[in-house]
Steps between C-alpha positions, in 0.01 A plus 500: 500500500256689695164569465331817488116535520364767280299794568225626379383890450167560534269816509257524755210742520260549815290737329123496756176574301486749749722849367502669817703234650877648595431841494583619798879511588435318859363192271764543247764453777321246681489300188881515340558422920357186500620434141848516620442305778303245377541425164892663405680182596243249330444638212817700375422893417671641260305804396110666633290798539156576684289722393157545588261184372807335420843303610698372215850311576731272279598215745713163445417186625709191459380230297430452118163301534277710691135675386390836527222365720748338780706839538111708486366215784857608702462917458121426589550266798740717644332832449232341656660393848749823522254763383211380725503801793710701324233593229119438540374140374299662211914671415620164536268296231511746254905510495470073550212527178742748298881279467589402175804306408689533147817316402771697316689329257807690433720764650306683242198494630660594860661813353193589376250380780739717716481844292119477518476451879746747563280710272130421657502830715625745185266272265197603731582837609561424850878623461616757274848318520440087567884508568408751856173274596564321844278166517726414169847269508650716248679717717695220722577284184637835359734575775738279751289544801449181671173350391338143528414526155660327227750758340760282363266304274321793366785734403663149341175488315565871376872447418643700851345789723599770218290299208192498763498857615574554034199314426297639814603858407378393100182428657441799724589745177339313180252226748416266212535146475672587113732692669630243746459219255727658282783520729480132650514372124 
């Protein structure tokens, strides 16, 4: 018999008090750079977006028994030591003052924590279309480009690549939370 350790899904939120943080593109880049560098292979990515004042990603860690505070004390430790030169110090404590940590529970809840960070750029008018805006993972888990992020898990979460683009599409025409509910019931 083996033994497999389970994972856990968690959202995580780096949201400064500061809104002007990530607005230009240069900072954008610079950030999702040293996210994939730094934090893609310890904490598993399976879906984000960046929009200005906010980064938003579902990630999975493994183990059942850990607190929000121990994966918020790992994003915050390691913003702080990567992001220290890149972005001024006063950049750097507000993102380190701004993570948040929230378990999801069910595949449910990643479904539907996925549809709204996909959404976050049509949802505050900073795309007309979230499915064209570039600091977002939606366009690499809808296609088979190579990516570092987690594909597999989230289009097995949405029943195959053609239910997630379906319920994607659902939320670009009719963008209510009825709408999607409705179709994952």
């Amino acid at each position: 018999m083996q033994l497999y350790e389970s994972i856990t899904f968690w959202h995580i939120k780096i949201r400064p008090a500061s809104p002007g943080l990530f607005q230009p593109k240069a900072e954008c880049f610079s950030f999702l750079h040293m996210w994939r560098t730094y934090f893609i292979n310890s904490l598993n990515t399976c879906a984000y977006v960046l929009v200005q004042g906010e980064f938003s990603a579902i990630v999975s860690v493994k183990g059942r028994n850990i607190k929000a505070e121990k994966i918020e004390q790992f994003v915050a430790t390691k913003l702080q030591k990567k992001l220290t030169g890149i972005f001024s110090q006063e950049q750097v404590d507000l993102m380190v003052s701004g993570v948040s940590a929230v378990r999801l529970l069910n595949e449910k809840d990643c479904i539907q924590t996925t549809l709204d960070i996909h959404r976050i750029p049509q949802k505050y008018s900073i795309a007309g279309d979230f499915r064209a805006y570039p600091f977002s993972s939606y366009k690499v888990l809808a296609s088979g480009t190579p990516t570092q992020i987690d594909r597999q898990t989230v289009w097995n979460w949405f029943g195959g690549k053609h239910q997630f683009h379906n319920l994607h599409q659902i939320c670009h025409v009719r963008p209510t939370a009825d709408s999607v509910a409705s179709q994952l019931n």
